[in-house]
N, C-alpha and C positions, 0 to 999 in steps of 0.2 A: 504494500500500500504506500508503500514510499522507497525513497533513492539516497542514499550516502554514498560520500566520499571520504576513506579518512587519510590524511598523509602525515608520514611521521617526520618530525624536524629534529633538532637537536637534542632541547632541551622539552618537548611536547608533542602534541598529536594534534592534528588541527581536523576538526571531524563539520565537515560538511553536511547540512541535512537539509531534505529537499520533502517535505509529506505533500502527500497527496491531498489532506484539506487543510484549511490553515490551524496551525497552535493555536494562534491566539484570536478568538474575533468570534463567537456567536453557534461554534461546532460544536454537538457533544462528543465529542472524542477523549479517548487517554490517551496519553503518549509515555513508552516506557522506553528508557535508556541505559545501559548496564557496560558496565567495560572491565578490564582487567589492567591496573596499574602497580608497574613498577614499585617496589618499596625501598630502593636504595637512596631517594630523595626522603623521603617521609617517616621513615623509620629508623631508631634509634636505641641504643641501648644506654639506659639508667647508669651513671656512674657510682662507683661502689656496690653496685648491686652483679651477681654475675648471669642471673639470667629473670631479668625485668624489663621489659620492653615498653618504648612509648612510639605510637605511631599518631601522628598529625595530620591530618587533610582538611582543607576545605569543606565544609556540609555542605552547601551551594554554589555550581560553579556561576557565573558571567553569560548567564544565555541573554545579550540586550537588554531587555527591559521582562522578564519573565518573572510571573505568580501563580507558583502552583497551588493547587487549593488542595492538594493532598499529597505532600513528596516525603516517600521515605528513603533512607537511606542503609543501606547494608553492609557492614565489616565480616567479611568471613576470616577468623582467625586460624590458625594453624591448632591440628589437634596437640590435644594434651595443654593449651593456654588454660591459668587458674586465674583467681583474684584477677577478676575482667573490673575497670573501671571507666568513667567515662567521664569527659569535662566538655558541657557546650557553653559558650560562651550567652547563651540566650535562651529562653524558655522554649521547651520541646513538648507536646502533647504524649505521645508515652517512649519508653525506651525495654525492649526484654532482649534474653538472652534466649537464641533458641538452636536447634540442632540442625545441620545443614548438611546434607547428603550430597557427595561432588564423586566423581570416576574413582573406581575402585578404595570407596571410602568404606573402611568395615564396622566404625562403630560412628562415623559423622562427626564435624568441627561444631566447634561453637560459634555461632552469628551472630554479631549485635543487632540489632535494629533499629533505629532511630526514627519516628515520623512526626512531621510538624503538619500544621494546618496551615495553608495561607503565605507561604515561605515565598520571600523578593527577592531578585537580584541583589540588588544594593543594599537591603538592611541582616541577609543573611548569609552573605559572601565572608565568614567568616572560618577559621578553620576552630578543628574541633581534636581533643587527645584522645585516648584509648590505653592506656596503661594496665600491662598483663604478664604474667611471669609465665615461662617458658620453657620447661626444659629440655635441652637438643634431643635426649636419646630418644625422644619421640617419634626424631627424623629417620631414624630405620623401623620403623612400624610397617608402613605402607610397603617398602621394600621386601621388608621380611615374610609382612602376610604374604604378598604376590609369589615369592617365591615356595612358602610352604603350600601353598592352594594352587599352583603347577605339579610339585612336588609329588602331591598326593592325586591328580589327576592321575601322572603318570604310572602311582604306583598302583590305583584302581585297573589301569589299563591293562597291566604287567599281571594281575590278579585273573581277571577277565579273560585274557587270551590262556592263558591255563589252564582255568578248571571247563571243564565238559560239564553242558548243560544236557546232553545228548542221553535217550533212554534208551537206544539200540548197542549202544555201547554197555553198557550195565546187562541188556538183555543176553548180548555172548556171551559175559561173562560170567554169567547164571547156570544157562546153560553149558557150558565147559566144566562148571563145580558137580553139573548134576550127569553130567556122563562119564 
């Protein structure tokens, strides 16, 4: 129902958007936008702390002159984050934590979610933290399931191609015991 463009520059992505009826002006439409960004700009680690993380973005980016009357916003955190917290710089309508299911995810991340009512360019162009401890050995999880859950494909397979499901085969050798 519509046409983007996005091209990536330096230091950003410059994402072109074309809908087929307009954002703004008398349509009932929604309009939903999601992207995946970088964290080497945004995130950071807590000094004296060795695994406390603080991640900053923007809650609203610069669309013109744009008021959503219902935008929320989503962090999907890396499994195993605890002590999730959150600092917006202005009053938010609610905020939960909830579970998020992404490609071979076996027990799901945590997500924040953030929604406002009414949210403006210009008065809510502000960025916002998320501070959450982290620890790394989490990051052989995914790895490790994937390779036990091949693992054991292979050893169902290796099971399988063995044993004889076959009742002509038991019947010879029935008859062989009885002659």
């Amino acid at each position: 129902m519509s046409s983007s463009n996005a091209i990536r520059e330096e230091e950003n992505v410059n994402v072109d958007y074309y809908p087929r009826f307009p954002v703004c002006g008398g349509w009932k439409i929604d309009w939903n936008m999601g992207y995946k960004m970088p964290t080497k700009y945004h995130l950071s680690r807590l000094s004296g702390s060795e695994n406390k993380y603080t991640l900053e973005i923007p809650f609203l980016y610069n669309y013109d002159i744009l008021l959503a009357e219902d935008y929320t916003v989503e962090v999907i955190l890396p499994y195993g984050a605890t002590d999730i917290t959150w600092e917006v710089p202005f009053g938010i309508e609610s905020a939960e934590i909830e579970k998020s299911t992404l490609t071979l995810d076996f027990f799901g991340t945590p997500k924040l979610v953030l929604k406002k009512k009414n949210a403006y360019a210009y008065l809510h162009n502000k960025s916002f933290k998320v501070t959450y401890s982290f620890d790394e050995k989490y990051n052989m999880l995914k790895p490790l399931g994937l390779s036990a859950t091949v693992f054991a494909f292979y050893l169902l397979a290796i099971g399988y191609s063995r044993i004889s499901l076959s009742f002509a085969e038991a019947r010879k050798l029935k008859q062989v015991k009885l002659a």
